[in-house]
C-alpha positions in Angstrom: 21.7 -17.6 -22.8 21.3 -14.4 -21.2 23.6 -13.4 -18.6 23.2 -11.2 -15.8 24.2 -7.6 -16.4 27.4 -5.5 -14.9 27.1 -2.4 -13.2 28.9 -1.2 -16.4 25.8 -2.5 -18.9 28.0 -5.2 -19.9 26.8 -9.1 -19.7 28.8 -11.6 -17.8 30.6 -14.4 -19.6 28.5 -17.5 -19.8 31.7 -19.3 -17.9 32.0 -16.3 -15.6 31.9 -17.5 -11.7 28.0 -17.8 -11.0 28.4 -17.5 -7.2 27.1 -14.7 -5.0 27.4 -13.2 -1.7 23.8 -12.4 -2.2 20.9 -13.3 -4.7 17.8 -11.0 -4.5 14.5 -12.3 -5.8 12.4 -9.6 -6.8 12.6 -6.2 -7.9 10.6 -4.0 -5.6 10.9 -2.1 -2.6 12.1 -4.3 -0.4 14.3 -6.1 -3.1 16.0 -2.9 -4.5 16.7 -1.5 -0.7 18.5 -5.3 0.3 20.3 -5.5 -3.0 21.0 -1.6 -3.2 22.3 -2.1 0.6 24.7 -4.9 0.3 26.4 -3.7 -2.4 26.9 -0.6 -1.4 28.5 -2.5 2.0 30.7 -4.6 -0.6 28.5 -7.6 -1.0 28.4 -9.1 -5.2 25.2 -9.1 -5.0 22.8 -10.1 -7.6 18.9 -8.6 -8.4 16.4 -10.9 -10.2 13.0 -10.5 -11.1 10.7 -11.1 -14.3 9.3 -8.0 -14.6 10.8 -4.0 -14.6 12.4 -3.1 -11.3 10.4 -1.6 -9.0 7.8 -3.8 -8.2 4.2 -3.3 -7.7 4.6 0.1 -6.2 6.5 1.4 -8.9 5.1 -0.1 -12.0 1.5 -0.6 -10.7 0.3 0.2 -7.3 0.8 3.4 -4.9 3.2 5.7 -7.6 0.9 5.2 -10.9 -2.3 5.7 -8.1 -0.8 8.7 -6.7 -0.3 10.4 -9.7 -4.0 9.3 -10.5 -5.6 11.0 -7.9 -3.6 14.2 -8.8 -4.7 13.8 -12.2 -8.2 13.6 -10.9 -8.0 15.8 -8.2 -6.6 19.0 -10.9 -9.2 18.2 -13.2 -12.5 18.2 -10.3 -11.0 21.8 -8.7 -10.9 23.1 -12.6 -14.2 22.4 -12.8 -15.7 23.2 -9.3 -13.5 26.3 -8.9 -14.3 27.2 -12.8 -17.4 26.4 -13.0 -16.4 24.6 -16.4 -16.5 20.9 -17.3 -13.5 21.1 -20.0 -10.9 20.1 -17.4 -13.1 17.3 -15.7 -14.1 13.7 -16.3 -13.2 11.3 -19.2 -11.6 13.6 -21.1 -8.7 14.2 -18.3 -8.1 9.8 -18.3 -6.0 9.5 -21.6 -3.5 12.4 -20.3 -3.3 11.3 -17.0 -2.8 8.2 -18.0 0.0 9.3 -20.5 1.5 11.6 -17.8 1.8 8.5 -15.2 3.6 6.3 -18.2 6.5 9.1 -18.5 7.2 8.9 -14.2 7.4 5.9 -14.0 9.6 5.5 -17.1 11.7 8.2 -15.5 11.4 6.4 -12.5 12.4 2.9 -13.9 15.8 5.0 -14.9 16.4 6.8 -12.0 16.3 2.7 -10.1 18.2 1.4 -13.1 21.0 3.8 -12.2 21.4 3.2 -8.8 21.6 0.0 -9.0 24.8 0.5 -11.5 26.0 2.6 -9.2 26.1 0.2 -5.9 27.5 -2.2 -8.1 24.4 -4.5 -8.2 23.8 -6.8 -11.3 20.7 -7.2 -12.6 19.0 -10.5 -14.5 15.5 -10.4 -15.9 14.0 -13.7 -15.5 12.4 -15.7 -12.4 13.9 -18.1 -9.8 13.1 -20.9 -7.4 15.5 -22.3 -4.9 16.8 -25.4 -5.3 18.2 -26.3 -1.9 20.7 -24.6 0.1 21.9 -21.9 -1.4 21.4 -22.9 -5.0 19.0 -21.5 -7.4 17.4 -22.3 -10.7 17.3 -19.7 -13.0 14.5 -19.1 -16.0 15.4 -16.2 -19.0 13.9 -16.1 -22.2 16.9 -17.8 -23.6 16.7 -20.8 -21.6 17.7 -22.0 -17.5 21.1 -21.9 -15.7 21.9 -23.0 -12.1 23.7 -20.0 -9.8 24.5 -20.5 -6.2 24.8 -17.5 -3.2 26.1 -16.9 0.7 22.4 -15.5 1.2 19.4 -15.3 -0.5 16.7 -13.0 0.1 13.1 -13.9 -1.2 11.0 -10.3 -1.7 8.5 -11.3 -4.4 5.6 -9.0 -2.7 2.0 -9.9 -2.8 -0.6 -10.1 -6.1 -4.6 -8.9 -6.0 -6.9 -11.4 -4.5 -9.6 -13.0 -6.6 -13.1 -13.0 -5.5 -13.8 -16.5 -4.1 -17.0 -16.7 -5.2 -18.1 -18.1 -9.5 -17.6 -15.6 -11.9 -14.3 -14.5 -10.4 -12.8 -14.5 -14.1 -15.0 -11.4 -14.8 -13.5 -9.0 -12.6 -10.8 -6.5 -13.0 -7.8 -6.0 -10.5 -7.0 -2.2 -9.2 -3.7 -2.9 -11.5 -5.7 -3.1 -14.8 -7.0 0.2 -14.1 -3.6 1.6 -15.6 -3.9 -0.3 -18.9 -7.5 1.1 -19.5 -7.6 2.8 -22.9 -10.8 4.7 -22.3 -12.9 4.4 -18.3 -16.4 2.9 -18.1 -19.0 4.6 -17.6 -20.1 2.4 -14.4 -17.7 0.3 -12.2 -18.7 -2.2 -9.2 -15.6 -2.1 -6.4 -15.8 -4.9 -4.4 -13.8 -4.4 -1.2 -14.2 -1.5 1.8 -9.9 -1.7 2.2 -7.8 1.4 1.4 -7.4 0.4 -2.3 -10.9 -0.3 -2.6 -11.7 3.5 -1.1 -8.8 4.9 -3.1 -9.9 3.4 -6.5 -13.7 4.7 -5.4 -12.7 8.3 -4.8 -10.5 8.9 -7.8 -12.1 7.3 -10.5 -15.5 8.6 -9.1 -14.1 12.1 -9.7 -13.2 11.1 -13.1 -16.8 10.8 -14.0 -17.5 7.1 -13.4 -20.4 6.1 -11.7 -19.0 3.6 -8.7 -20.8 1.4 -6.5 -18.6 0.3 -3.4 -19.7 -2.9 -2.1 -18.2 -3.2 1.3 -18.3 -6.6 3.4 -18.2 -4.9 6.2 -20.3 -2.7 8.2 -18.0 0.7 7.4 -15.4 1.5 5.2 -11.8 1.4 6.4 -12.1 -0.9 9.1 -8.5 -1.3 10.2 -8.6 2.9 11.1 -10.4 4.4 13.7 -14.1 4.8 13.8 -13.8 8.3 13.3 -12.0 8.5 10.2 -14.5 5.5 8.9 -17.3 7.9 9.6 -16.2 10.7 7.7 -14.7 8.7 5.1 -18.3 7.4 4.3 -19.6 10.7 3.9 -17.1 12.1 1.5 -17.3 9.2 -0.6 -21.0 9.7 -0.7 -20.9 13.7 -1.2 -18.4 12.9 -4.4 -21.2 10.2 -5.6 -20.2 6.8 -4.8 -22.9 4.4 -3.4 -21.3 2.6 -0.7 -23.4 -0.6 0.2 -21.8 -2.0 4.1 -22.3 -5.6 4.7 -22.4 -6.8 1.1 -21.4 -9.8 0.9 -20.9 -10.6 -2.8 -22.0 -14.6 -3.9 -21.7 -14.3 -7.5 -20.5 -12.4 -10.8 -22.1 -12.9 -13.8 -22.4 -11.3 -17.6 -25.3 -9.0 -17.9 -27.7 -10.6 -19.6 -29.8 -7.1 -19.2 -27.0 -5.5 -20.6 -24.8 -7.6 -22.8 -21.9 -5.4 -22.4 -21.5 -5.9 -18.9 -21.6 -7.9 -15.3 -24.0 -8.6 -12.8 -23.1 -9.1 -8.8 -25.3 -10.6 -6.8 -25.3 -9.8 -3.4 -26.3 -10.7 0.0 -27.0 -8.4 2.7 -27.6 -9.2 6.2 -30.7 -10.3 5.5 -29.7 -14.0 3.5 -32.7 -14.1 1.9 -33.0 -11.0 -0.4 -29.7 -10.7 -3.2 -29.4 -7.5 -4.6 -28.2 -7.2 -8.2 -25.6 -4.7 -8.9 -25.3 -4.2 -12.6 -22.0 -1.9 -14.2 -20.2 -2.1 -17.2 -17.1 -3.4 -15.2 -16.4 -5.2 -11.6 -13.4 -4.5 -9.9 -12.4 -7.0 -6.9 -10.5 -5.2 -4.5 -10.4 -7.1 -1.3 -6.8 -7.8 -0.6 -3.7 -8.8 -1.5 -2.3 -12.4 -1.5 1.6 -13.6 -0.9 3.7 -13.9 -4.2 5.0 -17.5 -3.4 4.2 -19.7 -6.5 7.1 -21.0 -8.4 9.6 -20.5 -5.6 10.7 -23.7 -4.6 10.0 -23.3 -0.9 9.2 -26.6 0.1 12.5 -28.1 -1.4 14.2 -25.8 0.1 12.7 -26.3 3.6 11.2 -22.8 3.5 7.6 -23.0 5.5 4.5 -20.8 5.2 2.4 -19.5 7.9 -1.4 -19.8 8.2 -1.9 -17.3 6.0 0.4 -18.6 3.6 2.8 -16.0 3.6 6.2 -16.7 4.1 6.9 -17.7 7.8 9.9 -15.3 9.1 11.4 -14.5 12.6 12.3 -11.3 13.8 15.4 -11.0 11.9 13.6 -12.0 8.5 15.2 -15.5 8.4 13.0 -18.4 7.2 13.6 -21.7 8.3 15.7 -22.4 5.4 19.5 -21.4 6.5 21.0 -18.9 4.5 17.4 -17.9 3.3 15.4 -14.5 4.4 12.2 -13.3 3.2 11.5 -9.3 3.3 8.2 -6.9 1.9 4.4 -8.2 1.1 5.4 -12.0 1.1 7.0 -12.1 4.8 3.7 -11.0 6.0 4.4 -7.2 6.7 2.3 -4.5 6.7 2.2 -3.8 3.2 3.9 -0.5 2.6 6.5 0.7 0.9 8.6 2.6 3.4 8.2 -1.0 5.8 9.5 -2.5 3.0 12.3 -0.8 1.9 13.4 -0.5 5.9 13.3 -4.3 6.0 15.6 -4.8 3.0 18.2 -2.7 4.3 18.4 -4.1 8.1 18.5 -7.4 6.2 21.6 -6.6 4.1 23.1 -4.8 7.2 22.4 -7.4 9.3 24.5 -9.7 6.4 27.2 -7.6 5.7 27.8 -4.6 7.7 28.0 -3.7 11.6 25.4 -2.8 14.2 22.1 -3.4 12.5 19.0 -1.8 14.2 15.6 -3.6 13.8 13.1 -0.9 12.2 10.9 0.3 14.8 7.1 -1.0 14.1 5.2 0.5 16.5 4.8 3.9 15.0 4.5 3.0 11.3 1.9 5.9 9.4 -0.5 4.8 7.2 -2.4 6.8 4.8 -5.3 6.7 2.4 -4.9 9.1 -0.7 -8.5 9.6 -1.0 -10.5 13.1 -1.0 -10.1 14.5 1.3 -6.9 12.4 2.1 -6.6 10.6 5.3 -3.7 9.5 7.5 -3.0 7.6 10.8 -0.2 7.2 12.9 -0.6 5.0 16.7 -3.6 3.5 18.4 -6.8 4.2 17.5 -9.3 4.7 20.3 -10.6 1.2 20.2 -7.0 -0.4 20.5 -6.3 2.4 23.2 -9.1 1.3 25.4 -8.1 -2.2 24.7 -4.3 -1.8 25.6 -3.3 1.4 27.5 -1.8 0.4 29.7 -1.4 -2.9 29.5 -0.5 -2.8 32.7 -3.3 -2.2 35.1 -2.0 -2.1 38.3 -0.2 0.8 37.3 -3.7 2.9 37.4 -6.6 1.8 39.4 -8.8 4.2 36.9 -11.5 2.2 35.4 -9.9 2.2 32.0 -12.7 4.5 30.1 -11.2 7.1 32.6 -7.4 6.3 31.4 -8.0 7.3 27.8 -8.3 11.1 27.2 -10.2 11.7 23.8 -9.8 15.4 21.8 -11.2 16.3 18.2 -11.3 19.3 15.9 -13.6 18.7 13.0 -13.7 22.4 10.7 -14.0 23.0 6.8 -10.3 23.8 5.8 -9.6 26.9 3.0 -9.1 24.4 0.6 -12.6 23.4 0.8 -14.3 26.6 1.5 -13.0 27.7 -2.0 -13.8 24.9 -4.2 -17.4 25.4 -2.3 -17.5 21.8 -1.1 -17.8 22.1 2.5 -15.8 19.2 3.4 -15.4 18.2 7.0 -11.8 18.0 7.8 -10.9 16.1 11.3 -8.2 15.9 13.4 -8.5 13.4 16.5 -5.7 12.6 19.3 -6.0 9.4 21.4 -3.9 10.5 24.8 -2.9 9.0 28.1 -5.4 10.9 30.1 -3.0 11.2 33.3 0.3 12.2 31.5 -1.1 14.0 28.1 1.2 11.7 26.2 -0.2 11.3 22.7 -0.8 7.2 21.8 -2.7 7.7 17.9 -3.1 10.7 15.9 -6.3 10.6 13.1 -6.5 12.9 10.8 -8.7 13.5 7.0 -7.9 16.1 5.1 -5.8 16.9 2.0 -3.1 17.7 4.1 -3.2 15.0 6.4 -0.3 12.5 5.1 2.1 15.2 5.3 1.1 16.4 8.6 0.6 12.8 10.3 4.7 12.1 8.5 5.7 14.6 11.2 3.6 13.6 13.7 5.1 9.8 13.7 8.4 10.7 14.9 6.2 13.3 17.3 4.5 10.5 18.8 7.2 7.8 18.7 9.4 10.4 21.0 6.1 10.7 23.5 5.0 14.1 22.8 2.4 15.3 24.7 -0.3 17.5 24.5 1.0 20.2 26.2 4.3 20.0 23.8 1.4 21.0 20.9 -0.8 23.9 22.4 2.9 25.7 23.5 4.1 25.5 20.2 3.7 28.5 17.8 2.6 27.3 14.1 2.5 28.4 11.0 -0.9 30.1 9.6 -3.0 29.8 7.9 -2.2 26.2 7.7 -4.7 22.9 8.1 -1.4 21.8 10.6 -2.2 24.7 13.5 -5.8 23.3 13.8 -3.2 20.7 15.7 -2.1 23.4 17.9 -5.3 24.2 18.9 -7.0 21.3 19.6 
């Protein structure tokens, strides 16, 4: 039977102790930084999960996308800036695809080792709980009961199917890395940040992408302003966005036997368009990773979303039981994540745990141009600055200050695209303070990384236009504004 593995490579005995201070399940972000953490604060701590460490992010979400869009990004400005279509298209896709498979190879070594070096052991196999702090234990070579202090559950989230017939037909963003060749038309169902991501970069690679979008605009959880523009560069690069599609049906193309069909409903009920591609890709969310856990024998409830319910310090109602990442319910990003699972195994183990702040979390879309976001947007500003009003008897369209700087960056002007680049600051009209930064351009996710500890420390306006910059940059345009 196999037996979890030392930090030295070795296995345990089969009659070795089998109890923990901590048991990890799952692999990823969150999962490494809580196991990494406790370890490294003296914890014997344990790491299960039934796939390669890292997690979704790693193995097949934001790294292996990343790297996508730079594979597809190299291959468009070779061809714009060239004037050559050798670099561009389908013929880039088999050594992107090759390049990604060595990083995160590398990567799965570089997470390998620092697990052996905290000291954490490592099992491949799955786990469900099996009341308090007990857990039953599934390897290839057969099951074995282990039991720990604490347990933390970080088993992230999995791609949503369509709910509609014909479900079985579409492709996940995932599957995208285990194409051996692209098609040469795709259907993305979803208006979401993976649904724009997958839109720009395989659109660049010289597939011909229809982006059906439930919603009247793309991106609807960022401000208006990036949605806008976000529209229009997915257009300009080819993509046929269709807002307020609401898709009833997938079948095979019986036009086209080598493909699907998606029917779909605008706002008017009575007319269904039919979208026909060689492949349909749902893209419309992401779902808590809770099956096969155990949680209701374990007393562990779910919320009304059916993710793992959690208070603030990430216990479940389970004692001895913590959920961190995707399944708790959090915004699902990496660097949230891997916050999480350290306070967690601080909170556990060491001394003077802080809570992560929330409030000023980035968020990003590696799209082209590339967009970021870091605050309130206008809409939310308008809505809840400040939440108190007595404080300013203003009508509140007069509390909310409003600056932009939209321009075509160098980048663009050389590869002759003319791309709008924005930059938009929601303020406190009386006090300058800036409450959301908005920004699309390539540069953007760097600059708005900067700008959340910026904002989080209530820099104003003023702080910006005194500062001298750096030039010619896309970041002085901030200075300007």
């Amino acid at each position: 039977m196999a037996s979890p593995v030392e930090p030295d490579g070795r296995r345990m005995r089969a009659h070795s102790a089998v109890s923990f201070d901590l048991i990890v399940i799952g692999a990823g972000s969150a999962g490494l930084a809580a196991a990494r953490r406790a370890a490294q604060l003296g914890a014997r701590t344990l790491l299960i999960d039934r796939a390669e460490v890292g997690g979704t992010g790693v193995n097949r979400g934001c790294m292996p996308k990343k790297l996508l869009g730079y594979g597809a990004a190299w291959s468009q400005s070779a061809s714009r800036c060239l004037h050559t279509a050798a670099a561009h298209g389908r013929d880039a896709w088999q050594d992107a695809a090759a390049r990604i498979r060595t990083e995160v190879g590398r990567l799965h070594g570089v997470y390998r080792a620092h697990l052996a070096e905290a000291g954490v052991q490592w099992l491949a196999g799955s786990a469900s709980l099996r009341g308090r702090g007990a857990l039953r234990l599934l390897t290839d070579a057969g099951k074995r009961t282990m039991r720990a202090r604490q347990i933390v559950l970080a088993t992230g989230a999995r791609s949503q199917p369509l709910p509609v017939p014909g479900a079985e037909l579409a492709c996940t963003p995932e599957d995208v890395l285990t194409w051996d060749a692209l098609p040469a038309s795709l259907a993305i169902v979803g208006g979401g940040v993976i649904a724009v991501e997958m839109a720009s970069t395989l659109v660049r690679f010289g597939v011909r992408v229809t982006l059906l979008v439930r919603d009247p605009r793309v991106l609807p959880d960022f401000d208006v302003a990036l949605s806008e523009v976000a529209f229009r560069a997915l257009a300009a690069h080819g993509v046929d966005v269709v807002p307020d599609a609401d898709v009833v049906r997938v079948e095979r193309d019986a036009v086209n036997g080598d493909g699907v069909a998606v029917y779909v409903a605008g706002p008017d009920v009575t007319a269904v368009r039919v979208v026909r591609a060689q492949r349909v890709m749902a893209a419309i969310g992401r779902a808590p990773a809770t099956d096969g856990l155990g949680l209701e024998a374990a007393g562990v409830t779910l919320d009304a979303r059916g993710h793992i319910a959690v208070d603030r310090h990430f216990r479940t109602r389970a004692r001895g039981v913590h959920a961190i990442g995707d399944v708790s319910g959090s915004p699902q990003l990496t660097p949230v994540a891997v916050a999480q699972g350290r306070y967690v195994a601080e909170r556990l183990f060491g001394k003077g745990a802080k809570l992560p702040d929330m409030e000023h979390v980035p968020m990003a879309v590696f799209c082209e141009p590339a967009i970021a976001a870091v605050g309130l947007t206008e809409a939310q500003a308008h809505e809840r600055w400040p939440d108190r009003p007595e404080r300013d008897a203003r009508p509140v369209a007069e509390r909310i200050d409003v600056v932009e700087r939209r321009f075509v960056s160098l980048e663009q002007r050389f590869a002759g695209t003319g791309a709008e680049s924005l930059i938009k600051l929601v303020c406190n009209a009386r006090s300058g303070r800036v409450l959301g930064a908005h920004v699309m351009d390539n540069a953007a996710p760097e600059i708005v990384q900067a700008l959340a500890v910026a904002v989080g420390m209530g820099v104003r306006l003023k702080h910006l236009r005194s500062t001298v910059g750096l030039h010619p940059t896309v970041a002085e345009e901030l200075l300007c504004i």
